[in-house]
FIDO-461015 format. One record per residue: residue number from 1; x, y, z of N, C-alpha, C in turn. Coordinates in steps of 0.2 Angstrom, whole numbers, plus 5000, padded with zeros to 4 digits. Example, Ala and Ser with C-alpha at 12.3 -4.5 7.8 and 13.67 -1.06 7.14 Angstrom:
BEGIN
   num   n_c1   n_c2   n_c3   ca_c1   ca_c2   ca_c3   c_c1   c_c2   c_c3
     1   5066   4972   5039    5062    4978    5039   5066   4984   5039
     2   5064   4989   5035    5068    4995    5036   5064   5000   5039
This chain:
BEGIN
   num   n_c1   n_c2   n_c3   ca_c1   ca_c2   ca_c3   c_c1   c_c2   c_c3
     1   4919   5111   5042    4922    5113    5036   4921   5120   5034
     2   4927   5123   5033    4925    5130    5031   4923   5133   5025
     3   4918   5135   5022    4914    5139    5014   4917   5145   5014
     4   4919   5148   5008    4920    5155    5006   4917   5159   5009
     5   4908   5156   5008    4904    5163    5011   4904   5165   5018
     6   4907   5159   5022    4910    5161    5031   4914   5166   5030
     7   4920   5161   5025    4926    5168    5025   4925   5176   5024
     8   4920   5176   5018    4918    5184    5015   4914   5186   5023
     9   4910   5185   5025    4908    5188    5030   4911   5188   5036
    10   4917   5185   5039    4922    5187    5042   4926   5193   5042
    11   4928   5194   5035    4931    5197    5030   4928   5206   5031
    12   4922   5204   5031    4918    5209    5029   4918   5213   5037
    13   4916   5209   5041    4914    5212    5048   4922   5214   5050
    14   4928   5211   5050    4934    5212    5053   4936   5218   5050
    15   4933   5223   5042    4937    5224    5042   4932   5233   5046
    16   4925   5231   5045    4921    5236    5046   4919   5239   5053
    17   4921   5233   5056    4922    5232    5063   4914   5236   5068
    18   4911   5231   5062    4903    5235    5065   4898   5228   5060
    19   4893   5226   5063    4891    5223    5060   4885   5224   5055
    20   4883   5231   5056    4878    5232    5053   4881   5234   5044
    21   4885   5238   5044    4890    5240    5041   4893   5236   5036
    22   4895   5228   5040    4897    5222    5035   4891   5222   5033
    23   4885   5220   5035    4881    5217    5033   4876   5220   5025
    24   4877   5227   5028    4876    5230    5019   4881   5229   5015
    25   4885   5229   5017    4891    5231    5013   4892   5222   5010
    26   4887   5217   5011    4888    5212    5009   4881   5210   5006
    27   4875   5215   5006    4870    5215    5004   4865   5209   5008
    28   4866   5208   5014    4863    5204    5018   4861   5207   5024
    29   4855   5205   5028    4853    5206    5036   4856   5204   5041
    30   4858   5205   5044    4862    5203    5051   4861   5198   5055
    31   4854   5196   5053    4856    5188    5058   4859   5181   5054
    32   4858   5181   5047    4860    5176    5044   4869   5180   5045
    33   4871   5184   5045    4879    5187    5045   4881   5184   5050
    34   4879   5185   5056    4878    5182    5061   4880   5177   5062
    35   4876   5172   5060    4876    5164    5061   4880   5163   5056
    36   4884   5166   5050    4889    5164    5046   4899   5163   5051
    37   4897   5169   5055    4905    5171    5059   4900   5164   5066
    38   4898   5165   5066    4896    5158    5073   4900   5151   5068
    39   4895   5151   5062    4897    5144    5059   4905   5142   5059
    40   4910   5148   5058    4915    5148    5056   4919   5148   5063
    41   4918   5152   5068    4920    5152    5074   4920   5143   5077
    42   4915   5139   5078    4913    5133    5076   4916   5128   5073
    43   4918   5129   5067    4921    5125    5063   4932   5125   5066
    44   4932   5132   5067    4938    5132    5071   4939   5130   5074
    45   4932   5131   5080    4934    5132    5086   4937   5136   5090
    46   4936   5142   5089    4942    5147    5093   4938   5154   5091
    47   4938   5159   5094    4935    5163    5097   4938   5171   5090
    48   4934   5172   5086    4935    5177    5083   4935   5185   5081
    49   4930   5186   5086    4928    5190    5087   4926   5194   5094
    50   4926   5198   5097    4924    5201    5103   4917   5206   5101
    51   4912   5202   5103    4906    5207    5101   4903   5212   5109
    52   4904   5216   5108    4902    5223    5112   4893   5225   5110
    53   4894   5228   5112    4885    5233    5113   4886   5235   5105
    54   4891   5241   5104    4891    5246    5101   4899   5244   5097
    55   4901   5240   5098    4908    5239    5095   4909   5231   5093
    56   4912   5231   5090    4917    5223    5087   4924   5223   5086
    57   4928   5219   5091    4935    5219    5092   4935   5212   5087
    58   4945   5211   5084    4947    5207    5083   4950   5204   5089
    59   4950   5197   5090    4956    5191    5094   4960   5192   5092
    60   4969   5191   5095    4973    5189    5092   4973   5185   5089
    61   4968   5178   5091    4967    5175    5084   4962   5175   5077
    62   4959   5181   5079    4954    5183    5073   4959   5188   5070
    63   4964   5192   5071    4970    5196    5067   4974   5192   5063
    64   4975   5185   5067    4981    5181    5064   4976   5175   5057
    65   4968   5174   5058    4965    5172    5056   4963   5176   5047
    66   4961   5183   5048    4961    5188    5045   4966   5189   5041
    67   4972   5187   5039    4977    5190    5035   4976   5181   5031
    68   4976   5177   5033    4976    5172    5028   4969   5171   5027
    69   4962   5174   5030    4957    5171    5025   4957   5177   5019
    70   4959   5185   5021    4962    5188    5014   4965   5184   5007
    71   4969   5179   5010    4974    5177    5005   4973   5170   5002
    72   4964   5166   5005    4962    5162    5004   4957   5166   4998
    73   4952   5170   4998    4950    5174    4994   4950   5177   4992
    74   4957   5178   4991    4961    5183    4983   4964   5175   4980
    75   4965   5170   4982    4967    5164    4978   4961   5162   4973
    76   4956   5162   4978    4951    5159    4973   4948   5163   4969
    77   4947   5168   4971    4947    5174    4965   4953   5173   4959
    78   4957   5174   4961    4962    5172    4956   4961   5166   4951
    79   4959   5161   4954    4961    5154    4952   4954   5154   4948
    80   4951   5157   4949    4944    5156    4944   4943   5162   4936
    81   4948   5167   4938    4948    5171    4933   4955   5170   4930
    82   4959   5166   4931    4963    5160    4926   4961   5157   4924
    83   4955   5153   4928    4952    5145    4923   4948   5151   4916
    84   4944   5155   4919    4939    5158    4914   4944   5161   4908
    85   4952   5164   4910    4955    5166    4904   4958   5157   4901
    86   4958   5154   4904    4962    5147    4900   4954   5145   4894
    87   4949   5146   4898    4943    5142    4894   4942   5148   4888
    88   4942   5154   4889    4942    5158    4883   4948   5159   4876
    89   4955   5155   4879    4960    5154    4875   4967   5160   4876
    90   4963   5166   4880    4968    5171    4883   4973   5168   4886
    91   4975   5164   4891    4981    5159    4891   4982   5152   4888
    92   4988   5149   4889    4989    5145    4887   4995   5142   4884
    93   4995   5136   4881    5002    5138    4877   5000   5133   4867
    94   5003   5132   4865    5000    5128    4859   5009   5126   4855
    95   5007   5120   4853    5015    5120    4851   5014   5120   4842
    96   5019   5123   4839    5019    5124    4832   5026   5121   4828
    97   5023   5116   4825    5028    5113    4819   5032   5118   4812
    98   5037   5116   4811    5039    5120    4806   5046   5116   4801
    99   5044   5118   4795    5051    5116    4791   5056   5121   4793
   100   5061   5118   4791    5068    5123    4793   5067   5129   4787
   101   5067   5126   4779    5064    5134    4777   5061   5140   4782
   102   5053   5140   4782    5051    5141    4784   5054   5147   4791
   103   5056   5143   4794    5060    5148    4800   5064   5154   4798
   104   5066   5153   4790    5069    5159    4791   5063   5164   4786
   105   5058   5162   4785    5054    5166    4783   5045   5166   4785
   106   5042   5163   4786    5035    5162    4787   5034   5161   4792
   107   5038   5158   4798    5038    5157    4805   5038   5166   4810
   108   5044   5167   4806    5047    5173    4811   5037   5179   4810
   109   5036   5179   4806    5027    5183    4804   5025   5180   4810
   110   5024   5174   4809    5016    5169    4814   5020   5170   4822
   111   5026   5171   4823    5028    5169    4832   5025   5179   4832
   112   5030   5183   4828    5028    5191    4830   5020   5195   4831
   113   5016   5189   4825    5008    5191    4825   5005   5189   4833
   114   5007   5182   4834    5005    5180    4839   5006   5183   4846
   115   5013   5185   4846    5016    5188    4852   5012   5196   4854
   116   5010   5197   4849    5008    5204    4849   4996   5203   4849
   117   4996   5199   4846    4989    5198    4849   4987   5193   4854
   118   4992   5188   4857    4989    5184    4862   4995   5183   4863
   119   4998   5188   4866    5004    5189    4870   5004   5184   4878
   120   4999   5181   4880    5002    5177    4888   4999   5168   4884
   121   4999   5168   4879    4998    5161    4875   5008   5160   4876
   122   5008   5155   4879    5016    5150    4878   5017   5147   4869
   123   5022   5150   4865    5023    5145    4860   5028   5141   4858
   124   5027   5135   4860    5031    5129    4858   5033   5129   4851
   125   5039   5129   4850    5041    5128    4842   5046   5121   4840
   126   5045   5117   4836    5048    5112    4834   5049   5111   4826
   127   5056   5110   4827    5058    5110    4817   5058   5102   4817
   128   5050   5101   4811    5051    5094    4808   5051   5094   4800
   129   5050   5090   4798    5050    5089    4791   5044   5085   4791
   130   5040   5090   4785    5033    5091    4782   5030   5083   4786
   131   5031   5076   4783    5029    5070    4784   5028   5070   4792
   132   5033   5071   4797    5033    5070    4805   5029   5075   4806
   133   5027   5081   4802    5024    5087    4806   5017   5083   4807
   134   5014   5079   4800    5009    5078    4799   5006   5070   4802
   135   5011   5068   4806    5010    5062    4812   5009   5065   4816
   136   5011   5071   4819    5013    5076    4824   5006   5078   4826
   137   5003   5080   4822    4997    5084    4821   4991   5079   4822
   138   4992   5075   4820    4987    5067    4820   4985   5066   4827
   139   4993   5065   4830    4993    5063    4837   4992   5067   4841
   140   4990   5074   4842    4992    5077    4845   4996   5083   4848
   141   5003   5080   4845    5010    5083    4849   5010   5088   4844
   142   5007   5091   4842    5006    5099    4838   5000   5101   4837
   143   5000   5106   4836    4993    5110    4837   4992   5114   4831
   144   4999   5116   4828    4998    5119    4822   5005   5117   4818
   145   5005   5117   4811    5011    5116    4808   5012   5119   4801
   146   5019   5122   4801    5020    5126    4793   5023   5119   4789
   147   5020   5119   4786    5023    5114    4780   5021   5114   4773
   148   5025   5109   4768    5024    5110    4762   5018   5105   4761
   149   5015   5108   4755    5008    5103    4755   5011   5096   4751
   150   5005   5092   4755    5007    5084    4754   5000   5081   4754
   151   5001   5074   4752    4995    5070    4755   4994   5070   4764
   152   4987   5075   4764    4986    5074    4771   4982   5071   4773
   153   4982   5068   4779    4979    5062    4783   4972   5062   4783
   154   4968   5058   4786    4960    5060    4787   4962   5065   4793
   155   4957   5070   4793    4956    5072    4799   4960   5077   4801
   156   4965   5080   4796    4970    5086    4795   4968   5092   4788
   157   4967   5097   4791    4965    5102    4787   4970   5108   4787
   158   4971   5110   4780    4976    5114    4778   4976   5118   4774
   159   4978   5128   4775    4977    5132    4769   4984   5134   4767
   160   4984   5135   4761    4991    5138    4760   4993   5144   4762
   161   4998   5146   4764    5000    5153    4767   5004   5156   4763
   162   5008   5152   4759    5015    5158    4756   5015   5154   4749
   163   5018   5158   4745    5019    5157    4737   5025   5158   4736
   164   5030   5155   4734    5038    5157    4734   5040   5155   4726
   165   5043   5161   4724    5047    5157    4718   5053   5152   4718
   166   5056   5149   4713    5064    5145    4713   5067   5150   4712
   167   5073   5148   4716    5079    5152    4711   5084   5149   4711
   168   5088   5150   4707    5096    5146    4706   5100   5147   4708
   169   5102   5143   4712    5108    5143    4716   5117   5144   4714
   170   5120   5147   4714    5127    5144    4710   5131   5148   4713
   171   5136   5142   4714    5143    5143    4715   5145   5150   4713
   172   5152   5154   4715    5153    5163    4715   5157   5161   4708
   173   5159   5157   4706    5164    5157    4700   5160   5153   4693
   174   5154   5152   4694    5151    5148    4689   5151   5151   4683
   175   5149   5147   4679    5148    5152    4672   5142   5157   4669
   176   5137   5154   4672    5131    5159    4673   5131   5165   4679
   177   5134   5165   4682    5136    5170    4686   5133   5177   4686
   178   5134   5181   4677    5133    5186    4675   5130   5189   4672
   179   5122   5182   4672    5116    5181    4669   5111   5185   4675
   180   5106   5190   4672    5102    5192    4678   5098   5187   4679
   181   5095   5185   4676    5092    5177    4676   5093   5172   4672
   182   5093   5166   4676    5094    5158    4673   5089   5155   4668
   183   5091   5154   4661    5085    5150    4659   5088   5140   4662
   184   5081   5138   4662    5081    5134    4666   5086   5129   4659
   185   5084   5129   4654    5087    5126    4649   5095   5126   4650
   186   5096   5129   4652    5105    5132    4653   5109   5128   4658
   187   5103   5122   4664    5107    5118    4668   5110   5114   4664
   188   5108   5113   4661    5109    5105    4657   5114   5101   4660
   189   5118   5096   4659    5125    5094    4661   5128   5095   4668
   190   5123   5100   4673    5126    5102    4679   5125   5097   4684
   191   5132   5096   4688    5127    5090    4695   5122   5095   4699
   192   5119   5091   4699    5113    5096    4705   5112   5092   4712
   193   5112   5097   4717    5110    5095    4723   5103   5097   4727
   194   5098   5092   4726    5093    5095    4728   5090   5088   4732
   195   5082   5091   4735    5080    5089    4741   5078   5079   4740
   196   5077   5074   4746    5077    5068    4743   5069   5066   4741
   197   5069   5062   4739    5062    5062    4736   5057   5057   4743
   198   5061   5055   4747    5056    5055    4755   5056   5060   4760
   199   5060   5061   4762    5060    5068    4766   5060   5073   4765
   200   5061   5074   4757    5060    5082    4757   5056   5081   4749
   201   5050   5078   4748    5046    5072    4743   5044   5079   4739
   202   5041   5083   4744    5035    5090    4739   5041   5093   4735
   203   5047   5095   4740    5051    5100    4736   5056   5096   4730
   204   5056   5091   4732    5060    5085    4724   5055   5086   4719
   205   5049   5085   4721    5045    5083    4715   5044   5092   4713
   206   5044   5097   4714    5043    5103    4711   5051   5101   4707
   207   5058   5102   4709    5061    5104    4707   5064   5101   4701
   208   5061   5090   4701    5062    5087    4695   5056   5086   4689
   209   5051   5090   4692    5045    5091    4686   5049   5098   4683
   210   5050   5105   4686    5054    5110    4684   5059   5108   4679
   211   5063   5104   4679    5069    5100    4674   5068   5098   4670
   212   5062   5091   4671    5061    5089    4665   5057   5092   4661
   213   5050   5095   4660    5046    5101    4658   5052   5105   4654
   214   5057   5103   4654    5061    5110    4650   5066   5105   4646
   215   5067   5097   4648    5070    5091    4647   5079   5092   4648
   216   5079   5096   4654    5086    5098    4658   5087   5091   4660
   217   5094   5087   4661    5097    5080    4664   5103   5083   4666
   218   5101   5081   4672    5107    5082    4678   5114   5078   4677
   219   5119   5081   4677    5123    5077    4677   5125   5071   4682
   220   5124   5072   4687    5123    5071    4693   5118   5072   4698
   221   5116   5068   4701    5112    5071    4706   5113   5069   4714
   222   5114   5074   4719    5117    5074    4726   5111   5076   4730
   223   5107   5070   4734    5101    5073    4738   5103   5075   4745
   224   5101   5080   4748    5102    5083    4753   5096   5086   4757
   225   5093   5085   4764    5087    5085    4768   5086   5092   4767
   226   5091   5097   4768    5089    5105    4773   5093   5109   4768
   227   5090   5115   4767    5090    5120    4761   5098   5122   4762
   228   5100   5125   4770    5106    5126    4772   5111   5122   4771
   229   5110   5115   4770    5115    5110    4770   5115   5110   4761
   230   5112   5111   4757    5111    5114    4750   5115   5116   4749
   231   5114   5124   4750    5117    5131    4750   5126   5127   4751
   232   5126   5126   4759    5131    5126    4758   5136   5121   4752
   233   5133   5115   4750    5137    5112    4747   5139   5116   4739
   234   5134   5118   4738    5134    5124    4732   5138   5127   4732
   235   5139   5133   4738    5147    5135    4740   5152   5132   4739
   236   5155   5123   4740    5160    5122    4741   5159   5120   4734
   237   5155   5121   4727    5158    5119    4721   5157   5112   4717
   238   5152   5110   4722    5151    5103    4720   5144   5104   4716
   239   5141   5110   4715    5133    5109    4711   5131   5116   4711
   240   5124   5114   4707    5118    5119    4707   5112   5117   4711
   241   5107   5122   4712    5101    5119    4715   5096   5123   4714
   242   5090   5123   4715    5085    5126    4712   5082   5128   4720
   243   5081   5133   4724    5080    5133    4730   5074   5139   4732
   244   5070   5137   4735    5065    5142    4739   5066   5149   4737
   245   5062   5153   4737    5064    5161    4737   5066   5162   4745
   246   5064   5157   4751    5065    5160    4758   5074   5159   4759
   247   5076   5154   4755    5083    5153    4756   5089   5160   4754
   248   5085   5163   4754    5089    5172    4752   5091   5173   4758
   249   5089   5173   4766    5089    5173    4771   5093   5169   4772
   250   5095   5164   4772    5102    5161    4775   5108   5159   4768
   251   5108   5164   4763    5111    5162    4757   5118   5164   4760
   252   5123   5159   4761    5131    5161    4763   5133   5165   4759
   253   5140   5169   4759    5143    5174    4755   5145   5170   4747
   254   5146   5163   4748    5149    5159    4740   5145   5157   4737
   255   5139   5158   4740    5134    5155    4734   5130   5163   4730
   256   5127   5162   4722    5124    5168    4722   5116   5165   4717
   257   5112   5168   4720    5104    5167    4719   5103   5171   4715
   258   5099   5168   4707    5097    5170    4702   5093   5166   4702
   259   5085   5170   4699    5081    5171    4696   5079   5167   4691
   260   5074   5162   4688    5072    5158    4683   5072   5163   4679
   261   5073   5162   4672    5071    5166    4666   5064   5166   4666
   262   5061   5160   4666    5053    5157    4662   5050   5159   4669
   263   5045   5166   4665    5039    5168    4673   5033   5162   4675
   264   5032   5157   4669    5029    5152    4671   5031   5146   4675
   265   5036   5146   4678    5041    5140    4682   5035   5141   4687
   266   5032   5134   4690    5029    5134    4697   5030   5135   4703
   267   5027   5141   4707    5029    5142    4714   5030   5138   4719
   268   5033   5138   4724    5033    5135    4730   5029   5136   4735
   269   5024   5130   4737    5020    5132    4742   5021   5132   4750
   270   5018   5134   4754    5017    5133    4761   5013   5133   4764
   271   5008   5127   4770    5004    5130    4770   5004   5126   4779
   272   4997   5129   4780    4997    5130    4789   4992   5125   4790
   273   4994   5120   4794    4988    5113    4794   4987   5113   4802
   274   4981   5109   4803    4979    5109    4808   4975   5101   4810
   275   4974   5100   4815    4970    5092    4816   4961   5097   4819
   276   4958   5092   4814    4951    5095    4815   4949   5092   4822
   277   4946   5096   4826    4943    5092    4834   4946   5095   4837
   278   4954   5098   4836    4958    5101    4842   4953   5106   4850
   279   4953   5104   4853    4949    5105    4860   4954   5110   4864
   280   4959   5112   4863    4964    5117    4866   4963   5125   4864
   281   4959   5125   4871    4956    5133    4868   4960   5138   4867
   282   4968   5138   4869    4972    5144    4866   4973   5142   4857
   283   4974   5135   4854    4971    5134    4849   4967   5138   4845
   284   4959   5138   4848    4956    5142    4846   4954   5147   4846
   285   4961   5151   4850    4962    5157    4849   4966   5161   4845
   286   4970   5154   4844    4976    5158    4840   4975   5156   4832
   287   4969   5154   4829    4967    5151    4823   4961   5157   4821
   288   4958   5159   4826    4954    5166    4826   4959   5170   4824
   289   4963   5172   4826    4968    5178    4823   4973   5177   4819
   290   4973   5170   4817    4977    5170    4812   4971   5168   4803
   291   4967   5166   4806    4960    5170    4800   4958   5175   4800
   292   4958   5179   4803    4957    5187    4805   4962   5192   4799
   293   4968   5189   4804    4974    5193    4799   4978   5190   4795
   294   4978   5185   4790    4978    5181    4785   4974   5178   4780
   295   4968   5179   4783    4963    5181    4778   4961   5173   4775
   296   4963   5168   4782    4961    5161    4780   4954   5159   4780
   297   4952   5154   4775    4945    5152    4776   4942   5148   4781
């Protein structure tokens, strides 16, 4: 069986081609050096060296031996100062949940912050809605997740990251159009199309406590899962909505975004959750820097 420490002393005399030479140069005496290229020569079976008085030759088969135990220990070298950077969290990969808001606002920060402080960490990104993120994170199959706050599970811990206002959404030909901001009183009678109260639960319940709080009655109401499928139907004229401040960022040309009158209207939150225990040291690397420069507790 062959040990590295044969190898390293192979290594060392083939390249010094003197033994006394390897021998410092590997911080040992020469007889144990010695019996290291004996054990190995042994273990092959095959003749490694040509020892002389005053000289030491390579074999043909100690040249052709010589190029691959170099490349045995540069392997293991290697292979140990990757595990040492895998256990410190320097590589890796981690995967991160996200609502589709979100992507076009709060996400594009966390992938650029990350890229730039723990640039050889792989990041997985996956669009769910808040509830599956929070199954996700339970089980596992996430590591980190942008969502809206909810009831969260035992064993899921969450800060909030962003504060957003509402704003009103309206068709280009509406009649409020040419109001700098919407008093929320002014919906009244309007169909509205907002988020459903399972799937998109947190942002329904902001939008229909916002309404009654002011005792606005929809004329209508059209629920739809994704901010952008909102917008759009806003555009074709079918409604108003009350939507994220991050939905500026994919607002189409027919829709126009105005402002609540009342500076008291409640913000929209988001916030950055985690499964306590996570054992995935890029994890713990990437949550160090994101309390660093976010300033989470």
């Amino acid at each position: 069986m062959i040990e590295f420490s044969q190898l390293r002393c192979f290594v060392a005399v083939a390249e010094e081609l003197h033994f006394r030479r390897a021998a410092a140069r590997l911080n040992m005496t020469q007889p144990p050096l010695s019996r290291q290229i004996q054990l190995l020569e042994h273990a092959l079976g095959i003749t490694l060296l040509l020892r002389g008085s005053r000289s030491v030759q390579l074999t043909p088969a100690g040249e052709a031996f010589l190029r691959d135990a170099r490349r045995m220990l540069n392997l293991a070298e290697t292979a140990a100062d990757e595990a040492r950077r895998v256990a410190k969290g320097e590589v890796g990969q981690i995967t991160i949940g996200f609502t589709a808001a979100s992507g076009y606002g709060l996400l594009p920060q966390l992938v650029a912050l990350l890229r730039r402080e723990l640039p050889e960490i792989t990041l997985n990104l996956r669009e769910m809605v808040s509830q599956d993120q929070l199954e996700a994170l339970r089980g596992g199959q996430l590591d980190l997740g942008l969502l809206r706050p909810t009831s969260y599970r035992p064993g899921i811990m969450a800060s909030v990251v962003q504060r957003e206002s509402l704003l009103v959404a309206l068709p280009h030909g509406h009649r409020l159009r040419g109001d700098a901001a919407v008093a929320i009183e002014a919906l009244g009678g309007e169909a509205l199309i907002t988020y459903p109260p399972i799937e998109g639960r947190y942002l329904h319940d902001v939008v229909v406590s916002v309404m009654q709080l002011a005792g606005v009655v929809p004329a209508r109401v059209q629920y739809v899962s994704q901010t952008h499928s909102i917008l759009a139907l806003v555009g074709a004229g079918l409604g108003i909505a009350l939507v994220p401040e991050a939905a500026a960022k994919l607002c189409p040309s027919e829709v126009l975004l105005k402002p609540l009158a009342d500076p008291a209207t409640p913000r929209v939150e988001l916030a950055l959750a985690w499964r306590v225990g996570n054992e995935n040291p890029a994890f713990g690397a990437v949550m160090e820097v994101v309390r660093r420069v976010w300033g989470l507790g």
